[in-house]
N, C-alpha and C positions, 0 to 999 in steps of 0.2 A: 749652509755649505753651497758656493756654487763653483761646479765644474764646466768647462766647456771650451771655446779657444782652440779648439783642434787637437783636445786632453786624450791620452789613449789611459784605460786603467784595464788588465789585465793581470791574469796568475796569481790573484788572493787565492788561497785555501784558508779554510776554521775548519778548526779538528775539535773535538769535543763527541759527547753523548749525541748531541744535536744541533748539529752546525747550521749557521744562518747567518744569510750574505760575507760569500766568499771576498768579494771585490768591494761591497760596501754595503755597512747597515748602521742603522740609526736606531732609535729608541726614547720615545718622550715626546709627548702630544705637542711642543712647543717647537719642536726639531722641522725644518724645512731644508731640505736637497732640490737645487735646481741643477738637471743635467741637460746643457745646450750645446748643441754640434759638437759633441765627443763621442768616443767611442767606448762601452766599458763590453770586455768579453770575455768567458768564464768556460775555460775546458773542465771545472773539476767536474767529480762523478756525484757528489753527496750536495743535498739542498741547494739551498737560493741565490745567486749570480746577485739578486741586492735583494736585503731583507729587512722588515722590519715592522715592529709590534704597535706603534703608532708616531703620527705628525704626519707633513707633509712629502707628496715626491712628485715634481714637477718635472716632466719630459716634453724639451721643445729642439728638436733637430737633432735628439742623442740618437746612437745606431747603439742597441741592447743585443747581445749575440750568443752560444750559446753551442759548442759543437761536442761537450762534455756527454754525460749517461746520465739519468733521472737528477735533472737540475729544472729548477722552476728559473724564469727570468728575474720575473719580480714577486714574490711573495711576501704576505702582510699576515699577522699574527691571527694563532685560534685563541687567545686569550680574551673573555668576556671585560668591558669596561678601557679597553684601547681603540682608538679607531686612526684607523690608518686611510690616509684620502691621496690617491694618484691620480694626477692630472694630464694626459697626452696632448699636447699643442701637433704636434709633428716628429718626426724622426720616424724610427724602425723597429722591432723589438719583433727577434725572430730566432729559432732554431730550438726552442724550451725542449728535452726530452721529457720531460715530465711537464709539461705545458707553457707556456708563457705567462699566466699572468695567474694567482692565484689570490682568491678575496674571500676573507673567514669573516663572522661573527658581523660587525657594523662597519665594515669598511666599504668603501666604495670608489669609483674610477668614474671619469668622466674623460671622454673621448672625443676631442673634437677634429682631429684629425692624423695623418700621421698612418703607420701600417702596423698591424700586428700578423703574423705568417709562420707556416711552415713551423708549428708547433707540433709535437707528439706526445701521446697518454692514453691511456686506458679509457678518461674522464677530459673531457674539456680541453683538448688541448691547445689552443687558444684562450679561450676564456675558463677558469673554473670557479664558480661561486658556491658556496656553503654558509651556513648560519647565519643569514640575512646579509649575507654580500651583496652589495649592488653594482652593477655597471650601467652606466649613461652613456648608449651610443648616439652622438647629436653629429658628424662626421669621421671620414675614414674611411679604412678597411681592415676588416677582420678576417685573410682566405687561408686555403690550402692544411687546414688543420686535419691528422690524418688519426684515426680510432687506432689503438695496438690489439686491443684481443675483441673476441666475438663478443662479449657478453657486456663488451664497455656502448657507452653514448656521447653522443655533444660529441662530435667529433673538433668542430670551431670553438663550441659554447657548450656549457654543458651547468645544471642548477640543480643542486640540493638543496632540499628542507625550505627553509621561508626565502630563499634569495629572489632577488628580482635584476632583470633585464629589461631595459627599456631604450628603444632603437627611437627617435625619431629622426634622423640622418644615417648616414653613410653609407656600408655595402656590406652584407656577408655571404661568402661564396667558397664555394671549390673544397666545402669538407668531405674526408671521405674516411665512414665506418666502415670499420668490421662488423659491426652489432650494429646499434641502433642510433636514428638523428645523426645526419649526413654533417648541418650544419649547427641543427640545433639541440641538445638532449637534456628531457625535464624530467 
């Protein structure tokens, strides 16, 4: 699937027990989404603005947005034996209440440029990793991620259980807890 062209996609809702990707999701390790200079933005209140359990997601000059209540931007499945791989070239991806970019089980992101901002959660709100999620920060910025209660961490970034983080480029700045790790919580 590629989207882009100065594409606006907004106002999906999925309703169900457990909703995932209101505006778009895929499914199937052979699945490839490129989103290039569009806009996709997601007021609902329940999960993921794009979701999905594995394949590819290519982000190069999309604006990912997000002014809804506990919505991830992008989330990728807790299902063991999917792996789910995001790629950031450039664009934006900002406003997550429930964080922006969440990576379960063998997923992982590589980031070579491009903003991710001005996320909010308990946990990560910017970056949240769990079950050997990885992220490759190799350019960019990752700022302004802000902690919601005392007792949360990784206000930017934030890693459970085996995940891993590995920065050799870009910038992370401007988190700010309530609890613990400004920008970064392990």
């Amino acid at each position: 699937v590629n989207i882009g062209g100065g594409a606006t996609i907004t106002g999906g809702v999925a309703t169900g027990s457990n909703p995932q990707g209101h505006n778009l999701c895929m499914d199937g390790a052979t699945t490839t989404m490129n989103l290039y200079n569009c806009t996709v933005h997601n007021t609902s209140n329940k999960n993921a603005n794009i979701g999905f359990d594995a394949g590819t997601l290519n982000i190069d000059g999309a604006t990912i947005t997000n002014t809804g209540s506990a919505v991830v931007n992008v989330l990728t499945s807790n299902y063991a034996g999917c792996v789910a791989k995001v790629y950031i070239k450039s664009g934006t991806i900002s406003g997550g209440t429930d964080g922006n970019i969440g990576l379960y089980e063998d997923d992982f992101c590589v980031m070579t440029g491009g903003t991710v901002k001005n996320g909010t959660s308990i946990y990560g709100s910017n970056v949240y990793l769990a079950k050997n999620g990885r992220f490759d920060l190799m350019g960019g910025t990752i700022s302004g991620g802000v902690g919601t209660q005392k007792d949360g961490y990784g206000a930017n970034i934030a890693l459970q259980g085996t995940s891993v983080f590995n920065m050799s480029g870009g910038t992370v700045e401007g988190g700010q807890s309530s609890g613990y790790g400004g920008n970064f919580g392990i």
